[in-house]
C-alpha positions as CSV (number, residue, x, y, z in Angstrom):
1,X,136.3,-32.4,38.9
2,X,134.0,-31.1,42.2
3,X,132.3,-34.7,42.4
4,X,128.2,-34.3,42.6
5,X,127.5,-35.8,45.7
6,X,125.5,-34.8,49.6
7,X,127.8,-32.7,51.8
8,X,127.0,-32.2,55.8
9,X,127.9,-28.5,55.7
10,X,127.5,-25.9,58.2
11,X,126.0,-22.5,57.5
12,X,129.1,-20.8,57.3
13,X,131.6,-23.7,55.7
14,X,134.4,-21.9,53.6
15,X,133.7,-22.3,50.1
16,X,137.7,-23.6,49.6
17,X,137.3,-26.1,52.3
18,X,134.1,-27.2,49.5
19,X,135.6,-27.3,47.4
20,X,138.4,-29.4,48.6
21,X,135.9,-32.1,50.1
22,X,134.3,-32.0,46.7
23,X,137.6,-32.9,44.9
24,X,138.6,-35.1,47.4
25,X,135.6,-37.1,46.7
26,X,135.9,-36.8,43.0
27,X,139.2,-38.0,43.5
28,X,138.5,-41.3,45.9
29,X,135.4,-42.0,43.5
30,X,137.5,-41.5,39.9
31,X,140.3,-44.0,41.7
32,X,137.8,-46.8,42.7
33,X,136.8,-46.2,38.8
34,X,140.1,-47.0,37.5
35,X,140.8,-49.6,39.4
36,X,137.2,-51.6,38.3
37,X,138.2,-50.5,35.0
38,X,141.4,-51.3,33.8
39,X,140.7,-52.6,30.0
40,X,138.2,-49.9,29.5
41,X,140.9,-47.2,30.1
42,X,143.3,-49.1,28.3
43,X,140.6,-48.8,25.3
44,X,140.4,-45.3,25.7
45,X,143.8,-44.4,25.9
46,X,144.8,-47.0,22.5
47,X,141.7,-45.9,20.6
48,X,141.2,-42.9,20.8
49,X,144.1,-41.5,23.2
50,X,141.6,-40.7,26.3
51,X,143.4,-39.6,29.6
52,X,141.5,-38.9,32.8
53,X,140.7,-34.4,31.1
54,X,138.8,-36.2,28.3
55,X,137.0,-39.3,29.8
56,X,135.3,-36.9,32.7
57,X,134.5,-34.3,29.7
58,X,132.9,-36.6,27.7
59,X,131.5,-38.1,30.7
60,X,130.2,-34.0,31.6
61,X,128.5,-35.3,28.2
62,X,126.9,-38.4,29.0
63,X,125.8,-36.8,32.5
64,X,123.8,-33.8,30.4
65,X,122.5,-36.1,27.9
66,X,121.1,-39.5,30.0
67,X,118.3,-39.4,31.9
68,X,118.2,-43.0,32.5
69,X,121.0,-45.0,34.1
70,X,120.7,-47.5,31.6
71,X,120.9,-45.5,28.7
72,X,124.0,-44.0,29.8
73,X,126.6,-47.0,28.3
74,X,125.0,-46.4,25.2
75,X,124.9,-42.8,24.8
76,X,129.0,-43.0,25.1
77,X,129.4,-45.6,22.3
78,X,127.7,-43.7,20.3
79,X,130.1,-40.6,21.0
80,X,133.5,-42.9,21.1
81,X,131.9,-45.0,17.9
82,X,132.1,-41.4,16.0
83,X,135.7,-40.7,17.3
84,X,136.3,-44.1,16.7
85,X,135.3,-45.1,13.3
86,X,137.5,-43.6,10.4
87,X,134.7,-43.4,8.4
88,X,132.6,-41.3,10.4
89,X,133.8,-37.4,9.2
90,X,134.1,-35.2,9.9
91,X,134.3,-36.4,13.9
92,X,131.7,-33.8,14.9
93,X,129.9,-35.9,18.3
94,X,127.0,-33.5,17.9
95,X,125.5,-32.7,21.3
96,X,123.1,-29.6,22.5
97,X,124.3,-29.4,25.8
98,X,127.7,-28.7,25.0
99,X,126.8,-25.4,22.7
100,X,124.5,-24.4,25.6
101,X,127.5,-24.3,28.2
102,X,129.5,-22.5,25.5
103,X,126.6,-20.1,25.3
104,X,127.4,-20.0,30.0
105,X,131.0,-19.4,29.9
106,X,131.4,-17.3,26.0
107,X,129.8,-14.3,24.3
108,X,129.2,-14.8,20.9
109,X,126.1,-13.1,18.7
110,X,124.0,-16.5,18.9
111,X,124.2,-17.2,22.8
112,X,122.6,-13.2,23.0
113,X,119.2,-14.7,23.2
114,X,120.3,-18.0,25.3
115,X,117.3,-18.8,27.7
116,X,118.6,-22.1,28.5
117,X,117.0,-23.6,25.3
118,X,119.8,-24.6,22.9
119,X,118.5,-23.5,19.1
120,X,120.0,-24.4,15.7
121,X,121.7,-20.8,15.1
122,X,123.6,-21.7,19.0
123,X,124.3,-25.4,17.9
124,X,125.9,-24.3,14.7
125,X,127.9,-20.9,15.7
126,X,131.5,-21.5,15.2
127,X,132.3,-18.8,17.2
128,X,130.9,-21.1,20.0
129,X,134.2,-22.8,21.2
130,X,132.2,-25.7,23.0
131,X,129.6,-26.1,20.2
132,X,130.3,-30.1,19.2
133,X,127.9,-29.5,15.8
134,X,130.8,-27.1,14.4
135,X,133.5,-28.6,15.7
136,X,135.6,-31.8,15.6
137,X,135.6,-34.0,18.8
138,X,135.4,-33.3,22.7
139,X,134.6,-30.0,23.5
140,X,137.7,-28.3,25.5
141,X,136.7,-29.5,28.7
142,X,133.6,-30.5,30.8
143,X,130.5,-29.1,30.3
144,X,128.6,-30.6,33.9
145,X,130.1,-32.4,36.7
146,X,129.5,-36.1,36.1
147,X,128.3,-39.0,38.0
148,X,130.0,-41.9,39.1
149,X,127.9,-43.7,37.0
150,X,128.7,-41.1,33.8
151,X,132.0,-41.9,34.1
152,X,131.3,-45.3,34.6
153,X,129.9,-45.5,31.5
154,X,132.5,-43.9,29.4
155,X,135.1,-46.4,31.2
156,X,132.6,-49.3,29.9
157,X,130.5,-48.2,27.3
158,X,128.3,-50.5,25.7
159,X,129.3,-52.8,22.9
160,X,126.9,-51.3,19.7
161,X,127.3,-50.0,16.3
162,X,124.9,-47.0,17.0
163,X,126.2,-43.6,15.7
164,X,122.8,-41.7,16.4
165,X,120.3,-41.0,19.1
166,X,117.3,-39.5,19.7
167,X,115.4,-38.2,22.2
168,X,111.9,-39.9,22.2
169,X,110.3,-39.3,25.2
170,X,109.9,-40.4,29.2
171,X,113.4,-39.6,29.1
172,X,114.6,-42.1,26.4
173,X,116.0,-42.2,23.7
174,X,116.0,-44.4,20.2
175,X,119.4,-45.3,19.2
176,X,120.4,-46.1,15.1
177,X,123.4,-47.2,13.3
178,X,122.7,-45.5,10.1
179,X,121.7,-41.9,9.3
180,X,118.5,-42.9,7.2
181,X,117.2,-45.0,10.3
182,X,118.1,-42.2,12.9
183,X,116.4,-39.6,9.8
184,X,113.3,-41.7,10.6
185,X,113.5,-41.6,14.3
186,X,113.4,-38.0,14.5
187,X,110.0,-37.4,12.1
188,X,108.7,-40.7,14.2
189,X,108.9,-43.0,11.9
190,X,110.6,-46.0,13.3
């Protein structure tokens, strides 16, 4: 909740006044949000029971994940589409950044050789409390502190049917509805 923004500081600011100026502006930027958003949140909260905690965590998710702006609606679809959908089980959202932060902020055997590159045995440690490959839904809280435009685009994702992504390059990614098509993506096959 410290919004990501430029602060005039001085060399010898107080790190609580900060942090103060940084929720401040978190706060005044969330608001302006919310009020630009109001069917969105009303989505959120009916679907899948999203207060302001879970949209800037998975927000924290769309910031680590999107490198491009306009990839950033569609990479939180395809996280609420898996919370959403009852036939999407178990509801595991499946992203590398958030078993690297566990690896920041826990000690478990498989973050003991964490470089900052997120490897299967760290993705798939269920001792990992923020890994999203072994467990069900949002990690418990953010992961990064997002963007206005991360949280943006949780408020109003894109309107697809894509469960999957990909990285594929220049910062892109290649989206899929279906595991076979995504299966194809990833060995470059689409």
């Amino acid at each position: 909740f410290l919004f990501p923004a430029s602060y005039d500081l001085d060399l010898d600011s107080d790190a609580r006044e900060l942090v103060r100026r940084m929720v401040h502006q978190f706060d005044k930027r969330y608001a302006e949000l919310e009020d630009n958003h109001d069917s969105g949140l009303k989505d959120l909260d009916d679907s899948v029971h999203f207060g302001k905690r879970q949209i800037v965590t998975l927000a924290s998710m769309v910031e680590k994940e999107a490198a491009v702006d306009d990839e950033r609606p569609i990479i939180a679809i395809v996280f609420l589409n898996r919370l959403r959908d009852p036939s999407f089980s178990p509801k595991r959202l499946q992203c590398d950044p958030t078993a690297g932060y566990g690896c920041l902020v826990g000690n478990t055997v498989a973050c003991a050789s964490y470089n900052g590159k997120v490897t299967h045995e760290i993705n798939f440690d269920p001792e990992n409390a923020y890994s999203t490959y072994t467990h069900d839904g949002l990690p418990p809280g953010p992961i990064a502190n997002p963007g206005a435009k991360s949280i943006e685009a949780v408020m109003s994702p894109s309107l697809t049917h894509y469960f999957y992504f990909v990285a594929k390059g220049g910062g892109r990614h290649t989206f899929s509805e279906t595991l076979g098509a995504h299966n194809a993506a990833v060995h470059g096959e689409n």
